[in-house]
Backbone as ProteinMPNN parsed JSONL, in Angstrom:
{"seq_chain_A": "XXXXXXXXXXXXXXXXXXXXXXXXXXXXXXXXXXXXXXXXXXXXXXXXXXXXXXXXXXXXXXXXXXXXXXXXXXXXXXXXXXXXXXXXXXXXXXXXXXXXXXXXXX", "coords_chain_A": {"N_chain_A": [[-32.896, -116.07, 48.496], [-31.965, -113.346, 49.049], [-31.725, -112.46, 46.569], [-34.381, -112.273, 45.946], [-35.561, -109.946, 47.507], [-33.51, -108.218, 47.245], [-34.729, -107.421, 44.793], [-37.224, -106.701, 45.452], [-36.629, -104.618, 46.869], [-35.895, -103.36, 44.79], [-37.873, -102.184, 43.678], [-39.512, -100.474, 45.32], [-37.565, -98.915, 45.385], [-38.063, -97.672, 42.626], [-40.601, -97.094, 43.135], [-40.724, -94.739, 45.639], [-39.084, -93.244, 43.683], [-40.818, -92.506, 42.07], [-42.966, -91.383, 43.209], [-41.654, -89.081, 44.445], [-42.263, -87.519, 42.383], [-44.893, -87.068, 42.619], [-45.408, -85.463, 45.417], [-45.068, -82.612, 44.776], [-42.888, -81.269, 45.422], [-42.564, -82.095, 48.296], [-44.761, -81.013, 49.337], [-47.275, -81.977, 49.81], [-49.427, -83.781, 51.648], [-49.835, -86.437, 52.091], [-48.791, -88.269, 49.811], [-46.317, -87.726, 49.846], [-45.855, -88.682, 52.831], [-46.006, -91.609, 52.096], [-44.222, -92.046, 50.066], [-41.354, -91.236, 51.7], [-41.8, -93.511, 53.033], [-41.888, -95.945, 51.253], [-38.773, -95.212, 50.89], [-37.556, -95.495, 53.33], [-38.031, -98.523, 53.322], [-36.969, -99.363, 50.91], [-34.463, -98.869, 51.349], [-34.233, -100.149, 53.906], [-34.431, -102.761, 53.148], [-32.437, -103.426, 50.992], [-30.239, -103.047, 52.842], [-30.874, -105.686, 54.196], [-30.094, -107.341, 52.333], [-27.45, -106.816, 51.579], [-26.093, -108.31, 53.665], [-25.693, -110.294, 52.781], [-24.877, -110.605, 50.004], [-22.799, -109.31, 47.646], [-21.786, -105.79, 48.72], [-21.22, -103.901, 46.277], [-21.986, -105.092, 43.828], [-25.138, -105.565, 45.18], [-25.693, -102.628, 45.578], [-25.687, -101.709, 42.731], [-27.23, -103.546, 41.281], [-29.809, -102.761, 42.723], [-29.928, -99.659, 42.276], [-29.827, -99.963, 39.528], [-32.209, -101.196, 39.0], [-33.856, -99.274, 39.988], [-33.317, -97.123, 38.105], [-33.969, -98.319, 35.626], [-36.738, -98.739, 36.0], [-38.073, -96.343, 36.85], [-37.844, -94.723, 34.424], [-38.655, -96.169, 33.005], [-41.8, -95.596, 34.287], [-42.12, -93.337, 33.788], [-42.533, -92.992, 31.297], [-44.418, -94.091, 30.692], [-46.277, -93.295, 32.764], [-46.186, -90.032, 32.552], [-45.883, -89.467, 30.283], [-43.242, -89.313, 28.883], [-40.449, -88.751, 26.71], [-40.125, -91.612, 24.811], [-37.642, -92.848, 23.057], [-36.071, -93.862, 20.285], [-33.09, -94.486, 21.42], [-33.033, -94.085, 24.18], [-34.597, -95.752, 25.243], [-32.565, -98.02, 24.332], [-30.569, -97.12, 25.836], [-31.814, -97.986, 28.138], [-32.206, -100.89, 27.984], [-29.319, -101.624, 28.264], [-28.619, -101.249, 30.644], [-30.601, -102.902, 31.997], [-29.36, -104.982, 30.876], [-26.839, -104.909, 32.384], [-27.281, -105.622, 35.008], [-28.778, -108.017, 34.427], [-26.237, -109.376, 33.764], [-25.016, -108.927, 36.296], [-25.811, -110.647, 38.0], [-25.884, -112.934, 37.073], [-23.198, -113.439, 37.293], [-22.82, -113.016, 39.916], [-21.18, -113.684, 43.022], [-22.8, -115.106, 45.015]], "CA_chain_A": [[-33.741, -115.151, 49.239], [-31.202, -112.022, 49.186], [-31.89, -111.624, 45.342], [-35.668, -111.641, 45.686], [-35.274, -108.823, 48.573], [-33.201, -106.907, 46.703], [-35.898, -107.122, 43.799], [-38.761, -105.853, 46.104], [-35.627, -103.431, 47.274], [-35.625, -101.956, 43.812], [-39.185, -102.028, 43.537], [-39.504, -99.66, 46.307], [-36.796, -97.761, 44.938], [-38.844, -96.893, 41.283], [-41.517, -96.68, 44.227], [-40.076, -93.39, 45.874], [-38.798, -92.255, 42.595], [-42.316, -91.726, 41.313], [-43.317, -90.746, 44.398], [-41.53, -87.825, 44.39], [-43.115, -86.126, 41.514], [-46.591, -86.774, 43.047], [-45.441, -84.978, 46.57], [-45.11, -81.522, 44.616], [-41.319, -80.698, 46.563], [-42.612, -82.558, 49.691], [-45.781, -80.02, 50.258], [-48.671, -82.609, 49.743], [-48.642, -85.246, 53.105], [-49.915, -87.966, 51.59], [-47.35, -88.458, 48.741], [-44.779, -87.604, 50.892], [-45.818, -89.986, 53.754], [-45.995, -92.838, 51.075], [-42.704, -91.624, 49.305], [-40.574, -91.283, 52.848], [-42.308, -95.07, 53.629], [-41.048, -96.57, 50.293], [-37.779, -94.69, 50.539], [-37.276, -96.404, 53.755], [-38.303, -99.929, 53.447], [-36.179, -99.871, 49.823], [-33.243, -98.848, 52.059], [-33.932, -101.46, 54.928], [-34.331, -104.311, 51.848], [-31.189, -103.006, 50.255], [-29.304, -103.312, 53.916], [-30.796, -106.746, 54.476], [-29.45, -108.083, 51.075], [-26.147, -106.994, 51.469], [-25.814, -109.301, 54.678], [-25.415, -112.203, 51.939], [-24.494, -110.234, 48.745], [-21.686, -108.212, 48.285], [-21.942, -104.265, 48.58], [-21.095, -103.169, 45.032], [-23.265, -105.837, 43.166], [-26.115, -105.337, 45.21], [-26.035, -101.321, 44.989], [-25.614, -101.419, 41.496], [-28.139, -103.807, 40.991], [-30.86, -102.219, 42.934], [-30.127, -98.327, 41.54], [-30.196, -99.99, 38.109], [-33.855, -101.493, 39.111], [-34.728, -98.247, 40.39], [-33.057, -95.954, 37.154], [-34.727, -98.937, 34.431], [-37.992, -99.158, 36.273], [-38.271, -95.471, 36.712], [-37.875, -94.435, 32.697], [-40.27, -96.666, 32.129], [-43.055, -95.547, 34.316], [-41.754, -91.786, 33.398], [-42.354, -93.045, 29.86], [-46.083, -94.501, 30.601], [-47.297, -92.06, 33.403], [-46.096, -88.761, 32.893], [-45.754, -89.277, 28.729], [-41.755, -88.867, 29.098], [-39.859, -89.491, 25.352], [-39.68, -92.799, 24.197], [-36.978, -92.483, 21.794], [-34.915, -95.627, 20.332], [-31.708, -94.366, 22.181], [-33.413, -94.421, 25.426], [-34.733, -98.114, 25.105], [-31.492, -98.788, 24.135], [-29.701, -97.166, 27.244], [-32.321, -98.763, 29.605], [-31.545, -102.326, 27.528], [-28.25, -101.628, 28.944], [-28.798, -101.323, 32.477], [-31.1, -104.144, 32.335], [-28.269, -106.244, 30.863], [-25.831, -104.921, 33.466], [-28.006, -105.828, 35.87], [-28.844, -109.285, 34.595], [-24.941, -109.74, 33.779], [-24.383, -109.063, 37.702], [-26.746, -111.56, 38.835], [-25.354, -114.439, 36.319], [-21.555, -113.63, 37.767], [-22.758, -112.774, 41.554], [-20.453, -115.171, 44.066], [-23.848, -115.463, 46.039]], "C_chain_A": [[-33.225, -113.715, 49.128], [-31.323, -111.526, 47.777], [-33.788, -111.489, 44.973], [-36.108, -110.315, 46.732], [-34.407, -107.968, 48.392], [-33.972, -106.269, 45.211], [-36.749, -106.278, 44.051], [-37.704, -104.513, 46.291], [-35.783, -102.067, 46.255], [-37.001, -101.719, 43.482], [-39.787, -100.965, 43.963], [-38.785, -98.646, 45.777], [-37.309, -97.164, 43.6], [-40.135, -96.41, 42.42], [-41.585, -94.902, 44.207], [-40.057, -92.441, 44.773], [-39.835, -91.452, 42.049], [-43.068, -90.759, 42.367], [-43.246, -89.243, 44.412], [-42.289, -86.831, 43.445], [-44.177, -85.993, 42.03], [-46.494, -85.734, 44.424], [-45.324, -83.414, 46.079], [-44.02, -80.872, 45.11], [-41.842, -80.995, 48.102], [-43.81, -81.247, 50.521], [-47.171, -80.805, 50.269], [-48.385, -83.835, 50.567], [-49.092, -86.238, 52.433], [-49.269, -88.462, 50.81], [-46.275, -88.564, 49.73], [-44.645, -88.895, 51.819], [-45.407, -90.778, 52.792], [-43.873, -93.037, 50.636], [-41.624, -92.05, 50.312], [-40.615, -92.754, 53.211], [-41.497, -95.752, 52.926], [-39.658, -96.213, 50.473], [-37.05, -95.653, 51.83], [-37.132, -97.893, 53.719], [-37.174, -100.305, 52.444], [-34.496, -100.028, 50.229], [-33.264, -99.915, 52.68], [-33.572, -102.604, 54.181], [-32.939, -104.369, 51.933], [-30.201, -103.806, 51.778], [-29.367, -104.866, 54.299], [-30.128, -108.236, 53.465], [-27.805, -108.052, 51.142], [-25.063, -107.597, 52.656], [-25.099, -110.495, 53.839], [-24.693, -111.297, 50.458], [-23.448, -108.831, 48.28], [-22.251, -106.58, 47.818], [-22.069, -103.604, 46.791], [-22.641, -104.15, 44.231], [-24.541, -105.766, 43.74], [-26.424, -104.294, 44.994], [-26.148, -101.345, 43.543], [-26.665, -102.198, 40.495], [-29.719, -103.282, 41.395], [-30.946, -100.422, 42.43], [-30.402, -98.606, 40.154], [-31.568, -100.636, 38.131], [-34.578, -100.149, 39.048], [-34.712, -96.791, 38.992], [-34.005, -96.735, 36.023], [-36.205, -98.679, 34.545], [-38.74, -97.227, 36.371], [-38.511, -94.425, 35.793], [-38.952, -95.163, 32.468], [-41.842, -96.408, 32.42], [-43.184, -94.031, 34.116], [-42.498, -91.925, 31.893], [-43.936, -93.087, 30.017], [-46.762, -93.471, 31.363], [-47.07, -90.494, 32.924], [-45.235, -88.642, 31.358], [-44.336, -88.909, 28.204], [-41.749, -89.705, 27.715], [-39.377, -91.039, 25.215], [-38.97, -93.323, 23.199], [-36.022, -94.307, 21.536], [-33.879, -95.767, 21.113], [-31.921, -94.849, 23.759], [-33.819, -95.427, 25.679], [-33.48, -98.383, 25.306], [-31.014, -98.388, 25.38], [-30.384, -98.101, 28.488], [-32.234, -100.058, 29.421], [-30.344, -102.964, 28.268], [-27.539, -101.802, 30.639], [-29.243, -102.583, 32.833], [-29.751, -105.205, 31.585], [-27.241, -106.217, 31.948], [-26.126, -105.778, 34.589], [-28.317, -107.614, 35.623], [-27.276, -109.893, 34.771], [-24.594, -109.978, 35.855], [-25.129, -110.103, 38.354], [-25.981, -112.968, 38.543], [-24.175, -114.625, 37.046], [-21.405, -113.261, 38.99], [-22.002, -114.483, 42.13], [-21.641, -115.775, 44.86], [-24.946, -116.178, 45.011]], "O_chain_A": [[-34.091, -112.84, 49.114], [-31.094, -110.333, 47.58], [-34.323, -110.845, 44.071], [-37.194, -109.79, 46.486], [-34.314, -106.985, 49.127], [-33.868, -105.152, 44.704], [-37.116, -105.339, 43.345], [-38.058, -103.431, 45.823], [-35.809, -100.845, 46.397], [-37.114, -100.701, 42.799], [-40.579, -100.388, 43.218], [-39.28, -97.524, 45.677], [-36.935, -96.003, 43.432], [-40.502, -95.236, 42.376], [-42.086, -94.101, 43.418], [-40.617, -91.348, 44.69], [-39.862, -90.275, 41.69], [-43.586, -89.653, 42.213], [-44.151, -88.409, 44.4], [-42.76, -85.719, 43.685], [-44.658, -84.86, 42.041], [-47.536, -85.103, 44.6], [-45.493, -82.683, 47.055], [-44.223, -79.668, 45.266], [-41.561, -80.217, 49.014], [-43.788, -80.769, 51.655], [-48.152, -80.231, 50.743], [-47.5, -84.671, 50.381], [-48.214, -87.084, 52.263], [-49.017, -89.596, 51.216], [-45.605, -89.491, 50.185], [-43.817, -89.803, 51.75], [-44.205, -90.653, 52.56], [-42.899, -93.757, 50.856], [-40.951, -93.044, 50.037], [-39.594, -93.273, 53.663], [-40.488, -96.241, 53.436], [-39.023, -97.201, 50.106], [-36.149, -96.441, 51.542], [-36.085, -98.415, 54.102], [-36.433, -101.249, 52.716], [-33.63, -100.785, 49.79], [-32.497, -100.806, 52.313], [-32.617, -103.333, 54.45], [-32.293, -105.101, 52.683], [-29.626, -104.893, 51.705], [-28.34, -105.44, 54.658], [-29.857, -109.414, 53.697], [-27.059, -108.985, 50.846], [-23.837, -107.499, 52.702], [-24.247, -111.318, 54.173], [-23.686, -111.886, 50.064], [-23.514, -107.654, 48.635], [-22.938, -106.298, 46.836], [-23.009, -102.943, 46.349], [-23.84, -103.876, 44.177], [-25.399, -105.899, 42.868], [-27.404, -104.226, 44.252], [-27.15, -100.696, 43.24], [-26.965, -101.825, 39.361], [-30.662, -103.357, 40.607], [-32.072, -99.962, 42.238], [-31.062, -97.807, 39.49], [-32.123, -100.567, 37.034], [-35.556, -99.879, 38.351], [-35.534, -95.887, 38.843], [-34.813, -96.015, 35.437], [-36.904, -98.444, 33.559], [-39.87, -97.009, 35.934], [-39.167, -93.42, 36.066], [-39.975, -94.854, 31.858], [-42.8, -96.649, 31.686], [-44.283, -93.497, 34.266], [-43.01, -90.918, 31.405], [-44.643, -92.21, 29.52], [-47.67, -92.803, 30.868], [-48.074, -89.787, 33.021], [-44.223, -87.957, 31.21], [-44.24, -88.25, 27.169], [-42.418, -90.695, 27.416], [-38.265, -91.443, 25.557], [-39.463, -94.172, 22.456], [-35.63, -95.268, 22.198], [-33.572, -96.87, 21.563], [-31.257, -95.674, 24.386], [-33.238, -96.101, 26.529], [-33.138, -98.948, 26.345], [-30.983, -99.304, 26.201], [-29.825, -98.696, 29.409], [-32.167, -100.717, 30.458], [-30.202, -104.103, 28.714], [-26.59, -102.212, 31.307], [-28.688, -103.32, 33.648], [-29.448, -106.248, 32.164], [-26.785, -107.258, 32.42], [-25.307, -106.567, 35.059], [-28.102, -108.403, 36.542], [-27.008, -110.7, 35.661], [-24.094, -110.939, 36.439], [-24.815, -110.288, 39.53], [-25.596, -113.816, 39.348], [-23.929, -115.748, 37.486], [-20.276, -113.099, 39.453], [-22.163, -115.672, 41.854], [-21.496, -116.894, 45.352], [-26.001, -116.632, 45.454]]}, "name": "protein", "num_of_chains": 1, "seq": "XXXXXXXXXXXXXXXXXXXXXXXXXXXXXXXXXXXXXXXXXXXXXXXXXXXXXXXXXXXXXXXXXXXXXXXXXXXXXXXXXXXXXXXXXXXXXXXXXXXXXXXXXX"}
């Protein structure tokens, strides 16, 4: 249960991320509301995961949800470079990220 709640966690957290560009520096309320909403809930997740899962491995798994998942919708919405290198670094994250799951104590 604590690794599908830190899933939605990071979900929330590419959430926000996008978020932000749509709020304009926090001058358009409806973005913002939304943004501030996600930014919370991804936090509360995050806090309720690391009840069962230890501190480092869950941060590091949900910022690397939120840095992989965030390139990629940078890449699709807002036409950001899709270069081989950058695949490859976000390959990387996502392996970190699976690696920490395979060798989590929880």
């Amino acid at each position: 249960m604590a690794w599908a709640l830190l899933f939605l966690a990071g979900l929330f957290e590419i959430g926000w991320a996008i978020g932000l560009k749509y709020t304009d520096g926090f001058t358009r309320p409806w973005p913002t509301t939304w943004t501030v909403l996600a930014m919370v809930v991804s936090v509360v997740l995050l806090a309720l995961t690391v009840r069962t899962l230890p501190i480092g491995t869950a941060y590091a798994v949900w910022t690397g949800i939120g840095a992989a998942g965030t390139v990629l919708l940078g890449i699709t919405l807002f036409g950001e470079p899709a270069t081989a290198l950058r695949l490859a670094c976000i390959a990387l994250i996502v392996a970190g990220i699976v690696g920490l799951k395979v060798l989590s104590p929880a």
